[in-house]
C-alpha positions in Angstrom: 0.0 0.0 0.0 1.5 3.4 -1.1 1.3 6.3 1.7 -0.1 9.6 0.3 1.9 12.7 1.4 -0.5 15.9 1.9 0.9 18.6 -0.4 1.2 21.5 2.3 3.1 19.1 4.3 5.2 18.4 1.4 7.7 16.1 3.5 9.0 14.6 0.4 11.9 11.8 -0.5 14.6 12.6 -2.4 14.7 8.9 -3.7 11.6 8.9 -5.6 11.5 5.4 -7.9 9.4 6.6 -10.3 7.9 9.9 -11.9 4.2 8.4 -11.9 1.9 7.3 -8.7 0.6 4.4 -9.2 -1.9 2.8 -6.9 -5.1 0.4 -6.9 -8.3 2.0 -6.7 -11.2 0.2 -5.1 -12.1 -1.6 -8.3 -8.9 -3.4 -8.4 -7.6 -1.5 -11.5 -4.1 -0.1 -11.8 -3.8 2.8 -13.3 -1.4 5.9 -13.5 -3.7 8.9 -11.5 -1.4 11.1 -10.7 2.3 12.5 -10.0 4.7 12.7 -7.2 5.9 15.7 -5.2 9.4 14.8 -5.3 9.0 13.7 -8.7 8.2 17.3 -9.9 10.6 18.5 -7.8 13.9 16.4 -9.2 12.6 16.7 -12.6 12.1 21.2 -13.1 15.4 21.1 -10.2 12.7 23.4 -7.7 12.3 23.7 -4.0 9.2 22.5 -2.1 8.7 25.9 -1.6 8.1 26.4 -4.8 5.9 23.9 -5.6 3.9 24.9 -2.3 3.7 28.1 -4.3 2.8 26.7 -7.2 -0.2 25.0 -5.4 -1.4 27.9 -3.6 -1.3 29.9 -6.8 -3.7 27.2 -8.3 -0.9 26.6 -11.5 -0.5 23.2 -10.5 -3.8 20.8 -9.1 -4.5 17.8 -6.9 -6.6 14.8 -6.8 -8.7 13.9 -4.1 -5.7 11.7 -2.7 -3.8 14.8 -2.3 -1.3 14.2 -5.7 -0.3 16.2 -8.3 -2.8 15.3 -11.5 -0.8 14.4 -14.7 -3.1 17.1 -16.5 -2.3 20.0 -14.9 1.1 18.8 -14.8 1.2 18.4 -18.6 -0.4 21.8 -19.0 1.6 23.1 -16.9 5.0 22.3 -18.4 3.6 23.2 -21.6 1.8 26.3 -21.1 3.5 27.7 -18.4 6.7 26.7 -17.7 9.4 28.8 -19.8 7.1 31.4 -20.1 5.9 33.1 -16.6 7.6 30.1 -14.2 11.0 29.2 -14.1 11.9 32.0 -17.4 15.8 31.8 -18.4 16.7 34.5 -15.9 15.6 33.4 -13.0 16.5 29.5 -13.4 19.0 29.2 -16.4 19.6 25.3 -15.6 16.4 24.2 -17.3 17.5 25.7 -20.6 20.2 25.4 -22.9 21.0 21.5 -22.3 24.3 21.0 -24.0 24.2 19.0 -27.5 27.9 18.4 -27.7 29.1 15.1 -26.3 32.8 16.1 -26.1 35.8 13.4 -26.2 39.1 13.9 -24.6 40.7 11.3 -26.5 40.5 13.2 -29.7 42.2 16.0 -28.5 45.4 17.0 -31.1 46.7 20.4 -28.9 45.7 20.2 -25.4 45.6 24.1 -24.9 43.3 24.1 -27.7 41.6 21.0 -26.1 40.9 23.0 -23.6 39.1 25.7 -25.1 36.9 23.8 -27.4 36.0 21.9 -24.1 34.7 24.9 -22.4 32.9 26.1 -25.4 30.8 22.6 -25.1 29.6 23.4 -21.6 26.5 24.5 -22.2 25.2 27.7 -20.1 22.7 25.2 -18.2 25.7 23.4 -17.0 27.7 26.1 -16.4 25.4 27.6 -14.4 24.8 24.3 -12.1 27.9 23.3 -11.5 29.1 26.8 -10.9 31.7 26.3 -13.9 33.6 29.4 -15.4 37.4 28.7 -16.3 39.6 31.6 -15.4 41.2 34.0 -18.2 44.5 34.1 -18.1 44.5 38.1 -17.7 42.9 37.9 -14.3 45.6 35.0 -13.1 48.4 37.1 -14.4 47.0 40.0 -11.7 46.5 37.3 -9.3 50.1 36.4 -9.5 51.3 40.2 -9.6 52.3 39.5 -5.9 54.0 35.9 -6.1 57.6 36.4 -4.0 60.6 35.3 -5.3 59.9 31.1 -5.3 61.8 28.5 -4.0 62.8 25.2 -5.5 60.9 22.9 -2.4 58.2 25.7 -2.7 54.5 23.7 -3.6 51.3 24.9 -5.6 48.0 23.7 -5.2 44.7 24.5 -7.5 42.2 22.9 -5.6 39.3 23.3 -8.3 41.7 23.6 -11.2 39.8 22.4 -14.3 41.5 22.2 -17.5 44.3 23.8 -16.0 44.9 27.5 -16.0 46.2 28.1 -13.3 48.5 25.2 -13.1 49.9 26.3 -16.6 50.6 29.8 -15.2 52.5 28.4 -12.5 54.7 26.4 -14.4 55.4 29.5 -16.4 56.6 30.8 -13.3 59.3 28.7 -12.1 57.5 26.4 -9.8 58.9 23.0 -10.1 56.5 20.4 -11.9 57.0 18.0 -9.3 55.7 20.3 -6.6 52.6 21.4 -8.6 49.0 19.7 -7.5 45.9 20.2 -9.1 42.5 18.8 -8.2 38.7 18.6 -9.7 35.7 16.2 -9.8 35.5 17.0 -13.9 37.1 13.4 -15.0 37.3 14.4 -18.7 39.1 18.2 -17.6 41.9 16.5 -15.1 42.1 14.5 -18.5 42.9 17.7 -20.3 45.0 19.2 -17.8 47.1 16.3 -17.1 47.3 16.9 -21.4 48.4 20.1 -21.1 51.3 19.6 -18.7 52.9 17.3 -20.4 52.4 19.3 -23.5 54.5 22.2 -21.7 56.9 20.1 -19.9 57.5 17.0 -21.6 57.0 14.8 -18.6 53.3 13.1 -17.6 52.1 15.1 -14.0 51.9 13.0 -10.3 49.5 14.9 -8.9 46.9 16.3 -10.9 44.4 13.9 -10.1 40.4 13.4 -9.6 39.9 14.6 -6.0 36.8 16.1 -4.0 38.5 18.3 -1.1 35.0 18.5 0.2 34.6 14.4 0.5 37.7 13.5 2.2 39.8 14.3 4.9 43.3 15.9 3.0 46.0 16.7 6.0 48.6 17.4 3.3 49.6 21.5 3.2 51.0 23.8 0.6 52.7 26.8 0.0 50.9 28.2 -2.4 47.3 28.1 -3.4 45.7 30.3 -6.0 42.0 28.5 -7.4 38.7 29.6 -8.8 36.5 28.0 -7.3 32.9 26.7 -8.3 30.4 29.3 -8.1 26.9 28.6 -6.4 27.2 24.7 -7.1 24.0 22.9 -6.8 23.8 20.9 -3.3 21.5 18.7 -2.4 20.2 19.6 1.0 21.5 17.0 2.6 25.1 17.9 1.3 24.6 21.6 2.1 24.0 20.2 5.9 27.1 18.3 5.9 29.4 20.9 4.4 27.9 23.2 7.0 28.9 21.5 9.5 32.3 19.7 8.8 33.5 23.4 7.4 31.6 26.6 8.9 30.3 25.9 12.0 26.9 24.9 11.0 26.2 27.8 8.8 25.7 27.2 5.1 27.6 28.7 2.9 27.8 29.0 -1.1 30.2 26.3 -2.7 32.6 29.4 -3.3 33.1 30.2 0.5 33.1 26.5 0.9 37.0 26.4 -0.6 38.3 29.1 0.8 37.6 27.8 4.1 39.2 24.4 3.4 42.3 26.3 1.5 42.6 28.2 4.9 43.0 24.9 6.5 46.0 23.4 4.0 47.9 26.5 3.5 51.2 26.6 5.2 52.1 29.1 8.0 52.9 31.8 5.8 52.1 30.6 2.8 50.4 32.5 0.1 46.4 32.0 -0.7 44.8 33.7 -4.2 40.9 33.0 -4.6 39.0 34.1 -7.1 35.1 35.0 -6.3 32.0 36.6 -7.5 31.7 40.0 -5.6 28.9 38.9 -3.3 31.4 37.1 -1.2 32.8 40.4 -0.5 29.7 42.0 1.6 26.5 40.0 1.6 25.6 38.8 4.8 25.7 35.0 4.3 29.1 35.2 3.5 30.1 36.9 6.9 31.3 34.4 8.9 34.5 33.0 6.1 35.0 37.3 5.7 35.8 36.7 9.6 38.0 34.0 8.8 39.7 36.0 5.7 40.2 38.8 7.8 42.3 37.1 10.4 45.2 36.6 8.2 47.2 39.5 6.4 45.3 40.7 3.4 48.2 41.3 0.5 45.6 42.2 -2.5 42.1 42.8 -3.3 41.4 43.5 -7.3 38.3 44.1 -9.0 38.0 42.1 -12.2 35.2 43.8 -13.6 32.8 41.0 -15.4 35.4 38.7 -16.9 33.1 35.8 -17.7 31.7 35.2 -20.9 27.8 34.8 -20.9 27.7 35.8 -17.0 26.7 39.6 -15.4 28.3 38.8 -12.2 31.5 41.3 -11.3 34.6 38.6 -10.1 36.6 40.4 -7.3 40.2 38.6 -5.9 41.8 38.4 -2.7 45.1 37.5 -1.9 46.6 36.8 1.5 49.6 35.4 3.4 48.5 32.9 6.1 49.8 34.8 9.1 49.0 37.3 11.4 50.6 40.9 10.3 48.1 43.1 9.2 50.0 45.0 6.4 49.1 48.2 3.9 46.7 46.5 1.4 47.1 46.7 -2.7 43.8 47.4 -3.7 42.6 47.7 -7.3 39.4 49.2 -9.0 37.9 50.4 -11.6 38.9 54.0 -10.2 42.2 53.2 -9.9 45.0 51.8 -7.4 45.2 52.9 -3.6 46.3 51.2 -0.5 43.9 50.3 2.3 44.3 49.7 6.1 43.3 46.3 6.8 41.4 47.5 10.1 39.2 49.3 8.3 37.5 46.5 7.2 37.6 44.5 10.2 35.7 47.8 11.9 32.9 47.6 9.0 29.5 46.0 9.8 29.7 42.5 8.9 33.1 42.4 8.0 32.8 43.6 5.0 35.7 44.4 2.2 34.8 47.1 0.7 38.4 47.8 -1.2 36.5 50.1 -3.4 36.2 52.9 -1.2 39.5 54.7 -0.8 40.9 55.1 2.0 39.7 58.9 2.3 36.1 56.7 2.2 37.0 54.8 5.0 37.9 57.9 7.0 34.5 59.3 6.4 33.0 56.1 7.2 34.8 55.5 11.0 33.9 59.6 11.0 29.7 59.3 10.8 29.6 55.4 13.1 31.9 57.7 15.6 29.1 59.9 16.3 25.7 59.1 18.7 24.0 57.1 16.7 21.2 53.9 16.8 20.1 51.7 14.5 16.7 50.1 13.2 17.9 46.8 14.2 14.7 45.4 16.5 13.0 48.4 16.4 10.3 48.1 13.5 8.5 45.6 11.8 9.5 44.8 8.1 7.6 43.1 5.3 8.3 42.5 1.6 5.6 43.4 -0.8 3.4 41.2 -2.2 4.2 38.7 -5.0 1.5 37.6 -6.8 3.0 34.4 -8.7 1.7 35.7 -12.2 1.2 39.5 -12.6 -0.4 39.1 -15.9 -3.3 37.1 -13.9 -3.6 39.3 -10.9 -2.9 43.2 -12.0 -5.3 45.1 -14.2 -5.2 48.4 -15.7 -9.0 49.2 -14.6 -10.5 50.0 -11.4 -13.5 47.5 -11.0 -15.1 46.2 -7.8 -13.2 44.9 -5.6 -10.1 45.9 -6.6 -7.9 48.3 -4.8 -4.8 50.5 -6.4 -1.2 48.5 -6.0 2.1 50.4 -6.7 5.3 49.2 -8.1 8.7 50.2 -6.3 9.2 52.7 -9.5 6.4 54.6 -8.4 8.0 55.5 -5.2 9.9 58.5 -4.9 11.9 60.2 -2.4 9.4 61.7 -0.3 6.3 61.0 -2.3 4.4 58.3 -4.2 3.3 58.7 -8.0 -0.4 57.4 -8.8 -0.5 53.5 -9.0 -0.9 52.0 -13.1 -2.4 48.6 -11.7 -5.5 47.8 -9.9 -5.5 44.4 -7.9 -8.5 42.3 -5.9 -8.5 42.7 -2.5 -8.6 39.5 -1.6 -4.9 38.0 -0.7 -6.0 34.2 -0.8 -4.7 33.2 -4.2 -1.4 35.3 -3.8 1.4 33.9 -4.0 3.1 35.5 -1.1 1.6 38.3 1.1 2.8 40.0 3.9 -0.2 40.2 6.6 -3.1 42.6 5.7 -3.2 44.2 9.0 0.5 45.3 7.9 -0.6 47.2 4.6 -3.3 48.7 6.7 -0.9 50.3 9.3 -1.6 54.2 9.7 1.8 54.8 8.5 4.7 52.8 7.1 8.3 53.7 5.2 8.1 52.0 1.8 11.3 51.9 -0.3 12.6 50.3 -3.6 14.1 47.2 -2.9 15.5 47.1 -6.4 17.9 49.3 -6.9 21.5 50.9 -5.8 20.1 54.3 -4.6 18.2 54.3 -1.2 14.2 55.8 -2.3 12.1 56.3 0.6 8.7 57.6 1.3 5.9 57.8 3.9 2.8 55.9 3.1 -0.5 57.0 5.4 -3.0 56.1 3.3 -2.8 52.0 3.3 -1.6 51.4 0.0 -0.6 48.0 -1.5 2.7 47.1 -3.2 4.2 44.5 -5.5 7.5 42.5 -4.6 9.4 45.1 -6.2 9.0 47.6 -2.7 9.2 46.6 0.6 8.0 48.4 4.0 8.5 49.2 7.3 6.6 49.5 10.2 8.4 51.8 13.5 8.1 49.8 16.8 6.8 52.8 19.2 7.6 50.9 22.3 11.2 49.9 21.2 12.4 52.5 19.1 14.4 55.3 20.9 12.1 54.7 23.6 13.8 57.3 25.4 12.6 61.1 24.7 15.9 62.5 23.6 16.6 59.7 21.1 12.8 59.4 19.8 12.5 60.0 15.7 9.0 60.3 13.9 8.5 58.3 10.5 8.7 62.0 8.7 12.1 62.1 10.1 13.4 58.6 9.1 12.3 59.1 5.8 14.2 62.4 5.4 17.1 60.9 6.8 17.6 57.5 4.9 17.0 59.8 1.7 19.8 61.9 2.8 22.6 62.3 0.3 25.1 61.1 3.2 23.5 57.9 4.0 23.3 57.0 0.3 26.5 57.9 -0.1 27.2 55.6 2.9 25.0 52.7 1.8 26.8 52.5 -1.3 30.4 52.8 -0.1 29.6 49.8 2.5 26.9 47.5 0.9 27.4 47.9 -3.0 24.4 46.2 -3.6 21.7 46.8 -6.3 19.1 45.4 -3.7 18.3 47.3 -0.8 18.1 44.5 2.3 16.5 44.5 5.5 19.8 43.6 7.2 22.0 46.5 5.7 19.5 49.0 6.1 19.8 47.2 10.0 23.6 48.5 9.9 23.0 52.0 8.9 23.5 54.6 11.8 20.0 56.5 12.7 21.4 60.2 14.3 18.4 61.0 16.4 20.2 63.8 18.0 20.4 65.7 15.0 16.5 66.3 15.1 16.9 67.8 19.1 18.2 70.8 17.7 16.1 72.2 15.0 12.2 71.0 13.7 13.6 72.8 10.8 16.5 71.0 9.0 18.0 70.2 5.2 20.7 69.0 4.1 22.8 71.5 4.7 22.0 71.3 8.4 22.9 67.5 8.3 26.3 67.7 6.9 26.9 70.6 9.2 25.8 68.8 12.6 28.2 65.9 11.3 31.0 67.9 10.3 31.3 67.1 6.6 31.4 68.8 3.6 30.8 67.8 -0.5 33.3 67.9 -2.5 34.1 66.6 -6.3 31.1 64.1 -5.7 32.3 62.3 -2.3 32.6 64.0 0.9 35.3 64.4 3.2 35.7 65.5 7.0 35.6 69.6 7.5 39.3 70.7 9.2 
């Protein structure tokens, strides 16, 4: 007898033995009625989450034995999918399946090899696997601060592909013997072991099919320098493990995943490069390995601009030296070359590295969290606008019963809120997502964009709903600035997180296009600045902080 799982419960097994139920109805037939959870869920790659949404949203429907009918299914992966669920920018691993079957064993010139192997990855399985293979451009700048080498001196590419870095290190002097490179990619070890005997004549020892994250490795090196994988697709149950053998129980993108295990097989002052999208470098989830990071003595931090092809993602390096001296930093943007303090980051909320502000930035920065200040952090009540599941179903263009205005994050403004271009039913059951009612209805909330780099703020009083694209606040009165001299009104936040400083602030510490709950948590709310005037401009704020604008930054009044 099979045991029906109800679909809100959605406690599903990742071992399903078959896409179709089958079971025997009281007349003794057998007959296919109707299809798994997990089944659904292994096949389109999607959370139960998702498919809870999916549900709620009424895009998917269920038998009376609480399964998944095969003809909503089949409409639904006909009709729907690809077009308003799971489109190519929001899940790029159901598209683009690669048609190329690629063999090593016809490979003429291994460099070449390597190449035309890459170009057979499709972007679907890039984009699973978290494969990009590193231009050798960005491991020349990498290897800008390699130290005179020694003969006994080792190199290590833990994720190393086809080989690119390996093949830069040779060309550096390190001896052959001494290099190491490992991946899970059979047929590009296969390549790379290829490509070093191309270059040196003799076939490698240690380039060799490895997981670092499977097995225990105790062996350490000199030098590492490795791109990792990228947002590799785990299974939960792996992401669990990896949590805990490597981060304390906190789960962690496949990217941060390496650096903490190179941190554990690098040699007492040994020399670690990594290569990583920008995220790593100030989003929240990645705090803890930042800690980590920061603990030894930060050498280099470039910014390689977007250097994949086919990817929007901006790569940023690091390199360090695994001990304790905290030295003048080499940093590298797009604006140009400066040196950096490595305190100054270890101060920042969060840890964060933000080698793009200067160091006159930085001065700024310690300058405004030096003064009184609060923050937002358990003092309000935040929601995220309402996400419908299909806005093409839901919005309308015409007021008709029922329905109730509902703005768009690009209809608010600092201080104000255009007129709403969609109409919506008020009725939340069928949403996908919805914040409670009785949190639209507040007598006031601070809405803001939520995508975008700028911080947009503005007072709502009149109960308005907004999409997904907006997000709102909601001031605690009995927690924030409970005392009198430290209490700030909703007019007053507003004015302030519009503020040209506090942009200029967000930006320099968050560089984010999204604006999140837990940076805006970070920011520092001057409440005193309000005692002295009910007046007050901008003007009035850079003077009561003891700045002043100048060429588009600011910098502290002498």
């Amino acid at each position: 007898m099979l045991l029906r799982t109800p679909y809100l419960l959605l406690h599903l097994s990742a071992n399903a033995a078959g896409k179709f139920k089958r079971y025997v109805n009281h007349t003794g037939y057998n007959r296919v009625m109707s299809i798994e959870f997990n089944s659904v869920i292994n096949e389109l790659n999607i959370s139960s989450a998702t498919l809870k949404n999916w549900l709620k949203t009424d895009d998917l429907s269920v038998d009376k034995n609480g399964f998944i009918t095969t003809e909503s299914y089949q409409n639904f992966k006909k009709n729907v999918l690809g077009k308003s669920k799971l489109n190519k920018r929001a899940n790029k691993q159901h598209f683009d399946k690669p048609d190329i079957i690629f063999n090593a064993d016809n490979i003429v010139d291994a460099n070449q090899g390597s190449i035309q192997y890459e170009q057979s990855l499709s972007i679907a399985e890039k984009n699973k696997k978290g494969i990009y293979y590193t231009p050798n451009n960005v491991i020349d700048d990498m290897f800008l601060v390699l130290p005179t080498l020694k003969t006994t001196d080792t190199f290590l590419d833990p994720c190393c592909g086809t080989g690119n870095f390996l093949m830069k290190a040779l060309e550096k002097g390190f001896n052959p013997d001494n290099i190491y490179g490992f991946d899970v990619d059979e047929t590009a070890i296969k390549i790379a072991n290829m490509r070093f005997y191309q270059m040196t004549g003799q076939y490698p020892k240690n380039i060799k099919v490895i997981n670092l994250l499977e097995q225990q490795h105790t062996q350490k090196y000199d030098f590492i320098f490795t791109n990792p994988p990228w947002g590799y697709k785990f299974n939960n149950q792996q992401k669990n493990n990896y949590a805990n053998n490597f981060n304390n129980g906190i789960k962690v993108d496949s990217s941060a995943l390496f650096v903490l295990i190179c941190l554990k097989i690098i040699q007492k002052n040994g020399m670690l490069g990594v290569l990583l999208p920008d995220s790593f470098f100030n989003i929240t989830a990645f705090k803890s390995v930042r800690e980590e990071v920061l603990k030894k003595a930060l050498v280099q931090l470039i910014d390689h601009n977007k250097p994949f092809t086919g990817l929007q993602t901006k790569a940023y390096s690091f390199v360090i030296k695994n001990n304790n001296r905290l030295n003048s930093i080499k940093c590298r943007t797009e604006n140009g070359k400066y040196k950096r303090k490595q305190k100054s980051f270890i101060k920042n909320p969060n840890y964060i590295i933000n080698f793009d502000a200067t160091d006159n930035d930085e001065r700024v920065i310690s300058h405004l969290y030096s003064y009184p200040h609060q923050t937002l952090s358990g003092k309000a009540k935040w929601a995220l606008g309402i996400v419908t599941g299909n806005n093409d179903k839901h919005l309308v263009t015409q007021k008709n019963d029922g329905y109730k205005p509902i703005y768009k994050g690009t209809e608010i403004e600092r201080g104000s809120i255009k007129e709403a271009q969609f109409y919506i039913l008020d009725d939340f059951s069928k949403l996908q997502q919805t914040a409670n009612k009785k949190l639209f209805l507040a007598e006031k909330k601070i809405v803001y964009r939520f995508i975008n780099s700028n911080l947009i703020f503005a007072l709502d009083y009149k109960q308005r709903y907004f999409l997904n694209s907006a997000n709102f606040l909601i001031l605690d009165k009995h927690s924030l600035f409970a005392d009198d001299r430290l209490a700030i009104s909703e007019e007053q936040l507003v004015f302030l997180l519009n503020t040209e400083i506090i942009n200029w602030l967000f930006k320099k510490l968050f560089r984010t296009h999204k604006v999140l709950r837990s940076d805006l948590e970070k920011l520092p709310i001057f409440s005193h600045f309000f005692k002295e005037s009910n007046h007050y401009s901008e003007q009035d704020f850079h003077k009561y902080l003891n700045i002043e604008k100048n060429n588009g930054t600011f910098r502290i009044k002498t």
